[in-house]
Backbone bond lengths (Angstrom), bond angles and torsions (degrees), N, CA, C in turn:
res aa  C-N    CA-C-N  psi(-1)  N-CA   C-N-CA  omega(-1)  CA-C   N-CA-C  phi
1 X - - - 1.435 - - 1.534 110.48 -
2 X 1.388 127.06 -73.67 1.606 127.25 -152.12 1.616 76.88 -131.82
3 X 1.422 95.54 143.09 1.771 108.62 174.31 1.462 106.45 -104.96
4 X 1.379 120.07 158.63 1.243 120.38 169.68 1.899 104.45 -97.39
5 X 1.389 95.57 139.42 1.271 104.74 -169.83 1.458 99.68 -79.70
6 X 1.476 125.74 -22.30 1.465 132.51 -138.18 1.178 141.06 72.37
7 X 1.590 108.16 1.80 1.839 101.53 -169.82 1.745 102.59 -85.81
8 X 1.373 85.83 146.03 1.462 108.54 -166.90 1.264 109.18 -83.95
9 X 1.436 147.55 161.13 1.030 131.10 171.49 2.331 124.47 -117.70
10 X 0.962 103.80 128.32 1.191 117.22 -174.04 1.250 122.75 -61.70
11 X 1.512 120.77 29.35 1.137 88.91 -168.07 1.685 132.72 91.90
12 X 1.247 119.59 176.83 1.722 98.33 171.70 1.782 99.89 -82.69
13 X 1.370 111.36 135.86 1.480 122.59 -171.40 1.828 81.77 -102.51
14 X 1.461 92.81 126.91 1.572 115.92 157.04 1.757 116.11 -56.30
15 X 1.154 87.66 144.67 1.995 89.78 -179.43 1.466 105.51 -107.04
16 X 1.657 106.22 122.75 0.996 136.38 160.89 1.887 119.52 -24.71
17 X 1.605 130.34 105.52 1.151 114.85 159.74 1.832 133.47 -48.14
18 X 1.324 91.85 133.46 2.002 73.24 160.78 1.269 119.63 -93.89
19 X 1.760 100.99 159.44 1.639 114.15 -156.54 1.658 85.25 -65.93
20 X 1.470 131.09 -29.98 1.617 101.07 -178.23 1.908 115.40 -165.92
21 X 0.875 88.96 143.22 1.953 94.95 -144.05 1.146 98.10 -54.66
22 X 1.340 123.66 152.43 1.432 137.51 173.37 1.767 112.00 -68.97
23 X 1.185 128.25 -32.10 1.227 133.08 171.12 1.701 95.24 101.26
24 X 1.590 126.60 6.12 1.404 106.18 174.52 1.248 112.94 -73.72
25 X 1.707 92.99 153.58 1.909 99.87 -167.44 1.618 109.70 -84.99
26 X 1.550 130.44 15.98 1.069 150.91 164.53 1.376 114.86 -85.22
27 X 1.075 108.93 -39.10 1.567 109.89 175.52 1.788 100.42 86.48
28 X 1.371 118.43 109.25 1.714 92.43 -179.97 1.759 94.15 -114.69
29 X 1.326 89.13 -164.82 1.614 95.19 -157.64 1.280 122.94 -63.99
30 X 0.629 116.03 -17.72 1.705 114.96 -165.58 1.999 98.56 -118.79
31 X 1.187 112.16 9.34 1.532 117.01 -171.71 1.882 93.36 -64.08
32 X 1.740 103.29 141.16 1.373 101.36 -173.28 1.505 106.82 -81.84
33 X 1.578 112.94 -28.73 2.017 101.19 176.33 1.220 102.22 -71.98
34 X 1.444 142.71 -44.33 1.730 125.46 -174.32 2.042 100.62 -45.59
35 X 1.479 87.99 -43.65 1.574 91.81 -152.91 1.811 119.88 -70.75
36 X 1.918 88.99 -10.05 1.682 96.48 168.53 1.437 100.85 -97.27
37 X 1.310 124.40 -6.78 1.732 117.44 -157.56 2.313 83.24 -88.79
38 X 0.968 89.41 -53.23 1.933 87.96 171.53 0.873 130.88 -61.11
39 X 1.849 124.76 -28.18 1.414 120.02 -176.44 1.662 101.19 100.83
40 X 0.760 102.07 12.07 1.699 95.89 169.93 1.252 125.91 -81.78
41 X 1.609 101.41 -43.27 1.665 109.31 -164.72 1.764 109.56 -44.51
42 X 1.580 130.83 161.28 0.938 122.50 168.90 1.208 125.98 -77.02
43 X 1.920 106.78 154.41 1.958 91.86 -167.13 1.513 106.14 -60.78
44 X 1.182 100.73 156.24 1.800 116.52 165.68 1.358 110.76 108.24
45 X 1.731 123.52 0.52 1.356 120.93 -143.22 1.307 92.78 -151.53
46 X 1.591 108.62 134.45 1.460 128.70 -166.96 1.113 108.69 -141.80
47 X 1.428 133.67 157.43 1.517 140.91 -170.39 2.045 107.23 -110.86
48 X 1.009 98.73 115.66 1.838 96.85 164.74 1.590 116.60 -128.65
49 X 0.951 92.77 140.31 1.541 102.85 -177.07 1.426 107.50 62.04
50 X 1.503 141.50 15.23 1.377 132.38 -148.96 1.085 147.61 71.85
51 X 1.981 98.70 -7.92 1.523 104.82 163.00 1.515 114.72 -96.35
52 X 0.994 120.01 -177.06 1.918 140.04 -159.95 1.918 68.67 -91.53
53 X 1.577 108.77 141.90 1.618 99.23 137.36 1.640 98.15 -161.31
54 X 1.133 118.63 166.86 1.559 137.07 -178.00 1.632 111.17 -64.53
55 X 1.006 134.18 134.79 1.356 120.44 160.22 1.476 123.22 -71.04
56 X 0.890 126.07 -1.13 1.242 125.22 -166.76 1.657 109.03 -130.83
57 X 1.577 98.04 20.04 1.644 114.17 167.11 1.386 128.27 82.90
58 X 1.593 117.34 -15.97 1.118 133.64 157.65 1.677 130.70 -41.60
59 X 0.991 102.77 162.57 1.927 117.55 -177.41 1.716 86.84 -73.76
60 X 1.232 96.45 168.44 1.442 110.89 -153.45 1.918 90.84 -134.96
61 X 1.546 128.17 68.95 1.099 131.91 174.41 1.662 122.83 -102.45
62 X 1.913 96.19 142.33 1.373 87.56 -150.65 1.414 120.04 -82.87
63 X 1.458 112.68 28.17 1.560 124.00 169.62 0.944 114.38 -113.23
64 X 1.508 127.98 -5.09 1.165 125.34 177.26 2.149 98.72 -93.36
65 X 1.388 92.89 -24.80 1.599 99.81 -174.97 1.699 101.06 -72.20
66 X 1.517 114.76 -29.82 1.450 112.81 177.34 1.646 112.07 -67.15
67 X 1.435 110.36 -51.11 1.332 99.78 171.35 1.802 134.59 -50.15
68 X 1.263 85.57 -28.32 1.504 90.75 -169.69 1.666 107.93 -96.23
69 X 1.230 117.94 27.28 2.069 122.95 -155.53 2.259 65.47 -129.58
């Protein structure tokens, strides 16, 4: 029926920010201002205007955001 791919699991895996907030007034999970207002967001990474952006001025890619979560 269903194959195993093999991926192993880590543990509880951190959730990924999005590159830029939906504007719901709920705030959902993965929203990047809830997720800097808690301390979640990953280091190096700050929110302006509502988008995801780098501190250090860089493109904001989402494998580079996996490595660093």
């Amino acid at each position: 029926m269903g194959k195993d791919k093999g991926k192993k699991s880590k543990g509880k895996q951190r959730k990924l920010p999005k590159t830029k907030c939906c504007v719901s007034k709920s705030r959902c999970g993965r929203c990047p201002i809830r997720m800097l207002k808690e301390g979640t967001l990953p280091e190096g990474y700050t929110v302006k205007k509502r988008v995801l952006v780098r501190a250090d001025g860089k493109k904001v890619s989402k494998k580079a955001l996996q490595k660093a979560a």
